[in-house]
N, C-alpha and C positions, 0 to 999 in steps of 0.2 A: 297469502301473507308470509309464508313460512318460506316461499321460493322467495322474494322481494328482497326479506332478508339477508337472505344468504349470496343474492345478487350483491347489494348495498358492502356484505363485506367483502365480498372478491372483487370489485372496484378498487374499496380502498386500498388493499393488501395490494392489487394490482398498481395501482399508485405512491403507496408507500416504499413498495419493497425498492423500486429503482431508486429512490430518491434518498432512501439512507444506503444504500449501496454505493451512490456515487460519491458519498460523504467519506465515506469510510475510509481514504487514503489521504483524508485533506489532516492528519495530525503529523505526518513525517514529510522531510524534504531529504535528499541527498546532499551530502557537502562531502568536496575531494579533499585529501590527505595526505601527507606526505607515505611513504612505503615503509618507513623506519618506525612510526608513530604503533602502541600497542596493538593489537590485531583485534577488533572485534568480534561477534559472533557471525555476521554478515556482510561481506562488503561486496561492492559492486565496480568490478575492471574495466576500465571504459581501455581498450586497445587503439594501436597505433593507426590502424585501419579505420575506425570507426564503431566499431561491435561490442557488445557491452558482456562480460562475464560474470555471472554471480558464481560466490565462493562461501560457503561455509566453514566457517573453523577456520579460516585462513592464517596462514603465518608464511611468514619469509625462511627459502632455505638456501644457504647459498645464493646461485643468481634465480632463484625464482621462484612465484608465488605458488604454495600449494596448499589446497583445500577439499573441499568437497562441493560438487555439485547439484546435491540436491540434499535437503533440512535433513530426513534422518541420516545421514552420513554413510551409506555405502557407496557410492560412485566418487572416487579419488580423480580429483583433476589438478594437474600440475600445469602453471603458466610464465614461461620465459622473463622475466622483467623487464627483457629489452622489447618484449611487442607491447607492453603496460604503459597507456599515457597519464592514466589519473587512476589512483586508487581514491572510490565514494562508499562511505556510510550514512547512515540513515541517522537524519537527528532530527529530534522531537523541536518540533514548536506552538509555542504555549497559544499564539495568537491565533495560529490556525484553527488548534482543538475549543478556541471559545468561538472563533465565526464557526467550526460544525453545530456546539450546542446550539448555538443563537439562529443558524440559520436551518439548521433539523427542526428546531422546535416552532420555529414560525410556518416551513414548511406542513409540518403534521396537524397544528392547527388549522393551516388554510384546506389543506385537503378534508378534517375532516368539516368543518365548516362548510364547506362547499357540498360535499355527499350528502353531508347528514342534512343542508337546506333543501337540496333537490327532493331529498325523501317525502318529502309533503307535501 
């Protein structure tokens, strides 16, 4: 009985966990900006090549962008502006974060719906 259970919830967990995990980036989208425009916390350099740079603390100096490479701020990375094709930040959309709630919440009931009918 006691093993059943503890099956029953490592299912769910096992089903759960991917399925609000894949949720979890649907409230931001990227939208590109001019280089002049105030500097964010985060923005993301999509280059002349194709290759995409994330920058922390970003600002413009002179001819090029400099920031940081990764969120606590020790690795200073400086970028040319002339290899810079789109400067993108991260902007919240509202529609997106209600299809997560509406479709998290339909998903968690189907899951447990389903576990918890099988259990009998």
């Amino acid at each position: 009985m006691v093993g059943s259970v503890k099956l029953r919830s490592a299912r769910r967990l096992a089903v759960a966990a991917p399925l609000i995990a894949t949720q979890l980036a649907g409230c931001t989208t990227w939208k590109t900006q001019t280089v002049q425009a105030p500097a964010p916390t985060h923005v993301r350099l999509v280059m002349v090549e194709g290759s995409m740079v994330h920058l922390y603390q970003a600002r413009v100096v002179a001819d090029s962008m400099v920031g940081f490479s990764n969120f606590n701020g020790t690795i200073r990375k400086t970028v040319p502006l002339a290899r810079v094709k789109d400067v993108q930040t991260q902007d919240f959309l509202a529609w997106r974060s209600a299809f997560l709630v509406v479709g998290g919440t339909v998903g968690l009931l189907l899951t447990f719906y389903f576990f918890h009918g099988s259990a009998d």
